[in-house]
C-alpha positions, -999 to 999 in steps of 0.1 A, spaced: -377 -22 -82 -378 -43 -112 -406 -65 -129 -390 -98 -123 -348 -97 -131 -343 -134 -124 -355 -166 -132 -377 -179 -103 -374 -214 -93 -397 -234 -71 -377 -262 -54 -402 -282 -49 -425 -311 -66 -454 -306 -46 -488 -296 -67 -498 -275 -35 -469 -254 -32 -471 -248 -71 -505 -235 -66 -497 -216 -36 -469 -199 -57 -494 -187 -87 -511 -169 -66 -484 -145 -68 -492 -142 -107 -455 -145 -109 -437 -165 -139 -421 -192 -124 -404 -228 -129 -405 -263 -110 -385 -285 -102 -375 -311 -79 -349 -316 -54 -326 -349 -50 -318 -341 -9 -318 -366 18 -351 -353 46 -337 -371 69 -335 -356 106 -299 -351 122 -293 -363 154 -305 -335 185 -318 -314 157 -353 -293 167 -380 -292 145 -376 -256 133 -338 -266 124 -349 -294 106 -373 -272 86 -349 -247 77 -321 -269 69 -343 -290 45 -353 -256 35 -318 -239 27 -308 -275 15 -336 -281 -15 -331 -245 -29 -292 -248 -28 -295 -286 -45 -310 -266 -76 -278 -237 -74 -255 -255 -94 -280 -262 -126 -295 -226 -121 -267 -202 -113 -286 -167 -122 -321 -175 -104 -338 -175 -70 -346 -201 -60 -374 -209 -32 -369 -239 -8 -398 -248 16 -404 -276 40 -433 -285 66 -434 -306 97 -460 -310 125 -451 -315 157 -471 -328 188 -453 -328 221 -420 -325 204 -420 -352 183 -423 -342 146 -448 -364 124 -438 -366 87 -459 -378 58 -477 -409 65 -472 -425 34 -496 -450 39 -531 -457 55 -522 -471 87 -499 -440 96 -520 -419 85 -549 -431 109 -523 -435 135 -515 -393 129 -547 -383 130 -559 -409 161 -528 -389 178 -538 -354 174 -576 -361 179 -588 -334 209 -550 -322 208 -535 -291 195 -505 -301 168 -480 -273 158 -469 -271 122 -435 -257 108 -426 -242 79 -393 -234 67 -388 -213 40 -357 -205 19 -348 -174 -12 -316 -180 -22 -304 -157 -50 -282 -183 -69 -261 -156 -88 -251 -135 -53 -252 -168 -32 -274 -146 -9 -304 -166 11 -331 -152 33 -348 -179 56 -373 -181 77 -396 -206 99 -436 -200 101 -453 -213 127 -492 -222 124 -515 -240 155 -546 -263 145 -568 -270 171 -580 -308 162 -620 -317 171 -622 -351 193 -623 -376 159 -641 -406 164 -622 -435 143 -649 -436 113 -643 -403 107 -609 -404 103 -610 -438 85 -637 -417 60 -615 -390 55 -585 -411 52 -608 -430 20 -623 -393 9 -588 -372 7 -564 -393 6 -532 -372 22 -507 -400 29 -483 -374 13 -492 -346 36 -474 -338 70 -500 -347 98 -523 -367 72 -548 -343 57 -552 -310 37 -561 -280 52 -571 -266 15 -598 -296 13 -618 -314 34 -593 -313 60 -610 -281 73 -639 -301 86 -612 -321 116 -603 -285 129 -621 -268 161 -597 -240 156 -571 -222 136 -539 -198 147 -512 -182 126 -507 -156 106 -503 -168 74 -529 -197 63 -512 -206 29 -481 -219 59 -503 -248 64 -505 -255 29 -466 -257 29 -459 -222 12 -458 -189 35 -467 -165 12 -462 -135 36 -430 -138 45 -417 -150 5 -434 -119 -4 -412 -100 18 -377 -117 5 -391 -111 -35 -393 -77 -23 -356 -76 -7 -346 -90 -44 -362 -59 -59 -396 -81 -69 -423 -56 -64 -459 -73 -58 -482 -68 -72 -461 -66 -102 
């Protein structure tokens, strides 16, 4: 196994996912992907997430043709009906008025696509939150406090988010952040990226 052979290229402009990726303590690059999110017609939520996945690490391929390249994406899902970013106040009270008392489902799609090779690994992690009965001050406070009106399901798990939860369930906690760390790990190491390097 080598060091680190390739460049390795977040596809992403999220500051979470950034974060979530140095705790690897692996050099790495940022940048964002120009791809349409839009849901396809009779497409699930875990095909959605793993085609936006494959899609934002491939949009970087062409400008980065020796690198790996990671592609993630995130939805949550209530009942079968996926809720995006709010992207602004009244969605986001909407979201969280929604999945008050309610157990919401969130997806993650990741994507390692080895530019050079053209070979990608993908994957979809799955994490539960388990929502405590929110009264409509508290989510109109935590709406003001956090601001996550760019976060799928409107708030942040790695903030004051954790205080809306009764329960959690997954394997992988940095999923809900938008990055699963234990399965990237495993497709570094299929590249021949030994961690801890």
């Amino acid at each position: 196994m080598t060091d680190q052979p390739q460049p390795l290229i977040l596809a992403s402009s999220s500051p979470f996912r950034r974060e979530l990726l140095g705790k690897l303590r692996l050099s790495f690059q940022h940048h964002s992907p120009d791809i349409d999110e839009s849901a396809q017609p009779g497409e699930t939520p875990t095909e959605l997430v793993l085609r936006l996945a494959r899609g934002k690490a491939a949009a970087l391929a062409e400008t980065h043709p020796d690198a790996l390249i990671i592609g993630s994406d995130q939805v949550a899902v209530i009942d079968g009906e996926v809720l995006g970013k709010p992207g602004d106040h009244d969605t986001a009270v909407a979201q969280l008025r929604r999945a008050s008392g309610r157990t919401v489902q969130f997806l993650t799609g990741l994507c390692l696509l080895n530019s050079a090779t053209g070979r990608h690994q993908s994957g979809c992690e799955r994490f539960t939150v388990h929502f405590r009965q929110l009264r409509d001050h508290q989510i109109e406070r935590y709406i003001e406090v956090e601001q996550p009106l760019n976060c799928a399901g409107s708030f942040k798990s790695e903030g004051l988010g954790i205080v809306l939860f009764k329960a959690l369930e997954g394997r992988d906690p940095n999923a809900l952040v938008g990055l699963p760390l234990i399965m990237l790990t495993d497709f570094l190491a299929a590249e021949g990226i030994a961690l801890p390097g």
